[in-house]
C-alpha positions as CSV (number, residue, x, y, z in Angstrom):
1,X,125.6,-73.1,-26.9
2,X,124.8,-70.5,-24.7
3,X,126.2,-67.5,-26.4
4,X,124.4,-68.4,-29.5
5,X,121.3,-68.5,-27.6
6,X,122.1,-64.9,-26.3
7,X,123.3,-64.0,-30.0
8,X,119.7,-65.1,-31.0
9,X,117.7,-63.3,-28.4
10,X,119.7,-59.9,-28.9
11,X,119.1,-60.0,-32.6
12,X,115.7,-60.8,-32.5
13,X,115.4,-57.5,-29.5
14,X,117.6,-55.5,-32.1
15,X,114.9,-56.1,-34.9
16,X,111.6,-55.3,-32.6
17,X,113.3,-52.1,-31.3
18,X,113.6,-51.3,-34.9
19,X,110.3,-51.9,-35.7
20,X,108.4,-50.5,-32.8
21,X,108.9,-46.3,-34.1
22,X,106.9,-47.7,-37.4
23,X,104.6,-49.3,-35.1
24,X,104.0,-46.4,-33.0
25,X,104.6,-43.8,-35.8
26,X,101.2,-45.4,-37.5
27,X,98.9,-45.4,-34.4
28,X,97.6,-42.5,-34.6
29,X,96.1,-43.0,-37.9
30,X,94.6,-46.0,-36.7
31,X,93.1,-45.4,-33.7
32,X,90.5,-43.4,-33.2
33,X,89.8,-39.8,-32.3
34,X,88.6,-40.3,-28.5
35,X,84.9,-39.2,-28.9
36,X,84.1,-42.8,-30.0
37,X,84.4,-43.3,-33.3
38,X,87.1,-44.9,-35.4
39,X,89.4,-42.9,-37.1
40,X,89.0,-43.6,-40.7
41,X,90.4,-40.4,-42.1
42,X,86.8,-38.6,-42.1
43,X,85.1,-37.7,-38.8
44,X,82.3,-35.8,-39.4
45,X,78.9,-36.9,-39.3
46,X,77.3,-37.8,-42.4
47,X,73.4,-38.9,-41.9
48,X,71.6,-41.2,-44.1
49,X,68.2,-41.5,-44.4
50,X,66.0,-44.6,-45.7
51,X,63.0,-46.4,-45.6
52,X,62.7,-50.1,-46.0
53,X,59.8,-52.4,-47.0
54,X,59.8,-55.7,-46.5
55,X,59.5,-57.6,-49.6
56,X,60.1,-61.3,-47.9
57,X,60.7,-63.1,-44.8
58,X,61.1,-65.9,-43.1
59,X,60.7,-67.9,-39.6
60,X,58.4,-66.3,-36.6
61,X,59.5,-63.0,-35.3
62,X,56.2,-63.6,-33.0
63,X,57.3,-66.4,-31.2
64,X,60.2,-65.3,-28.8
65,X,61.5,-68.8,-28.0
66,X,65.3,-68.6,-27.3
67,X,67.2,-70.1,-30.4
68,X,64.4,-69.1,-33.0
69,X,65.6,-67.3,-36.0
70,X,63.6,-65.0,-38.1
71,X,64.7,-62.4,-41.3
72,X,63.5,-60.7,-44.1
73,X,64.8,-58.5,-46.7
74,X,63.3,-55.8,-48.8
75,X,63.9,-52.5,-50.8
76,X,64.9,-49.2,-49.8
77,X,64.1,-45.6,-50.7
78,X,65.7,-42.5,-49.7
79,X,63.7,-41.3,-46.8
80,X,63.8,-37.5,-48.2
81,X,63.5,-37.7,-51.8
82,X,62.1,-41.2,-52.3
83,X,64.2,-42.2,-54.7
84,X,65.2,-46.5,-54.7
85,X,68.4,-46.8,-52.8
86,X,69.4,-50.8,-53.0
87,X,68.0,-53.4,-51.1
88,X,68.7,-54.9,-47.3
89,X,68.5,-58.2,-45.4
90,X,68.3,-59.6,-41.9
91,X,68.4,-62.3,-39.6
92,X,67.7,-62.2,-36.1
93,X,67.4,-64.6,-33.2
94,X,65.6,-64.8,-29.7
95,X,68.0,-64.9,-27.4
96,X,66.3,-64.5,-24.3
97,X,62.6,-64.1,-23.2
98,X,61.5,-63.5,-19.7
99,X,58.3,-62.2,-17.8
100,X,58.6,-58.4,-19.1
101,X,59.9,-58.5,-22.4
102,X,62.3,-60.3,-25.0
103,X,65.9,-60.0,-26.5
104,X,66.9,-60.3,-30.1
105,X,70.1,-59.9,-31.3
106,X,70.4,-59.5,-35.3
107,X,72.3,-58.5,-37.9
108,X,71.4,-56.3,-41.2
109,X,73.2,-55.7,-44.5
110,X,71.9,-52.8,-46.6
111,X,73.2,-52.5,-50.0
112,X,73.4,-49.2,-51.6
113,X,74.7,-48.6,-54.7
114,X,77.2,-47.2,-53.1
115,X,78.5,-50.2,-51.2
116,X,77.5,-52.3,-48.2
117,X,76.7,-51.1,-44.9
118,X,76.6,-53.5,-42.3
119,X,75.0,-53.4,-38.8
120,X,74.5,-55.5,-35.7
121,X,72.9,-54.9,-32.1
122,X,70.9,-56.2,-29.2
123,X,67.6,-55.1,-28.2
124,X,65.1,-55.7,-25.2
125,X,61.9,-55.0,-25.1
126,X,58.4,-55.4,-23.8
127,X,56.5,-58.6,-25.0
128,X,54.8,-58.0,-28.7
129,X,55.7,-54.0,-28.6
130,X,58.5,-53.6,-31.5
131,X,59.2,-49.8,-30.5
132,X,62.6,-48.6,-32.1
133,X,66.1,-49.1,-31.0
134,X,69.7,-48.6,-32.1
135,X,72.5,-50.6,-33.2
136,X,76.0,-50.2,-34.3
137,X,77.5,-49.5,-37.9
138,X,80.3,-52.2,-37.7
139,X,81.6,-51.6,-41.3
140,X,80.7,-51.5,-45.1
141,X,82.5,-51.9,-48.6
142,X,82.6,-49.4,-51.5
143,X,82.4,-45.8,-50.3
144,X,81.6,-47.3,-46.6
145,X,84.4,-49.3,-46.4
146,X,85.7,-47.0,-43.7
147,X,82.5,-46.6,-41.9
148,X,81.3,-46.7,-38.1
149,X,78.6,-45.1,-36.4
150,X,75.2,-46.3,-35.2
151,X,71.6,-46.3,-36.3
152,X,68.3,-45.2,-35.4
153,X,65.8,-47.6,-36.4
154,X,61.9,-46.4,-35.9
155,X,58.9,-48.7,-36.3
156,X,55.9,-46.5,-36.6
157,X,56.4,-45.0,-40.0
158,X,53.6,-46.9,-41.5
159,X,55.2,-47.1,-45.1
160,X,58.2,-49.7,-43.7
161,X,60.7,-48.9,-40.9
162,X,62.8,-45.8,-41.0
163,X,66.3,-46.2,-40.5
164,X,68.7,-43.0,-39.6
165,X,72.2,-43.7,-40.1
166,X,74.8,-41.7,-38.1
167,X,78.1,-42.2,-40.5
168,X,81.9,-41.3,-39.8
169,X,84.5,-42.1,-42.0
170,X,82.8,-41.5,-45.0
171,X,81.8,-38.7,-47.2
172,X,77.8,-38.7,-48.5
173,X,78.0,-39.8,-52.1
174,X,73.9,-39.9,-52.7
C-alpha cells in the first residue's frame, strides 16, 4: 500500500513539474509592467475626457449617516468636442462620518459606445464640501475590456462633473 501511495505522489510531482515552464513561460504577459499598471498588451496612456449630468438620483447624498446609500445616473458628453458619449450610473454609501469630514465609498459604470468602463474608490472629505477626488479604473468590456488606470473626477465645472480618465491597456477609439 505504500508504494502505490509513493507511485501516486511521484506522478502527480511529475505532472506539476511539467506544467510549471507553461505556468512561468506565461507570466510575463500577465503581470504587469512594474510602474503600476496591468499589463494588458498596451501601456501607454490614453486620456479620456467627459462631462456628466445627472439626469436622476436617488437616496440623500446630504445626510452622511453610515450605511446610507445614494446614486444617480446621467448622460455624457465628450468634454472637448461635446459630442454624446453614453450614459453612467452610481451608487455610493456613507461609510464613516466623524467631527471633520465624511467617507463614501462608491462605485460608477460609464457606458460608452465603446464598452463599459468601470470604477470604484474611497473618498474623505470635509463635511458638505464635495471637492474632487480619484478613484481607480478596475476594468471595462468592449474596447476597455483590458483597461486599468484611475480617474480624476472635478466638481466645479458648473455644466455636471468632469471626469479625466487615465487609460492603459487600451487604444482611444473616439
Amino acid at each position: 500500500m505504500r508504494k502505490a501511495t509513493i507511485g501516486k505522489y511521484f506522478a502527480i510531482c511529475v505532472a506539476a513539474a511539467a506544467i510549471a515552464p507553461l505556468t512561468l513561460a506565461a507570466a510575463p504577459v500577465m503581470a504587469g509592467n512594474g510602474d503600476g499598471h496591468g499589463g494588458g498588451g498596451n501601456d501607454k496612456e490614453v486620456v479620456l475626457k467627459v462631462t456628466g449630468t445627472d439626469t436622476s438620483s436617488f437616496g440623500n447624498d446630504r445626510d452622511p449617516v453610515p450605511g446610507t446609500i445614494f446614486g444617480f445616473a446621467g448622460t455624457n458628453v465628450l468634454t472637448e468636442t461635446n459630442a454624446p458619449f453614453g450614459t453612467f450610473g452610481a451608487v455610493c454609501t456613507f461609510v464613516a462620518n466623524t467631527d471633520t469630514g465624511e467617507t463614501t465609498q462608491c462605485q460608477e459604470t460609464l457606458e460608452t459606445p465603446y464598452g463599459q468602463i468601470t470604477l470604484q474608490g474611497i473618498k474623505t472629505e470635509p463635511h458638505g464640501t464635495p471637492g474632487d477626488f480619484r478613484e481607480a479604473v478596475t476594468g471595462g468590456t468592449g474596447s476597455f475590456s483590458r483597461a486599468s488606470g484611475w480617474a480624476e473626477f472635478h466638481n466645479d465645472t458648473g455644466s455636471g462633473i468632469a471626469i479625466t480618465l487615465h487609460l492603459y491597456g487600451v487604444e482611444k477609439c473616439w
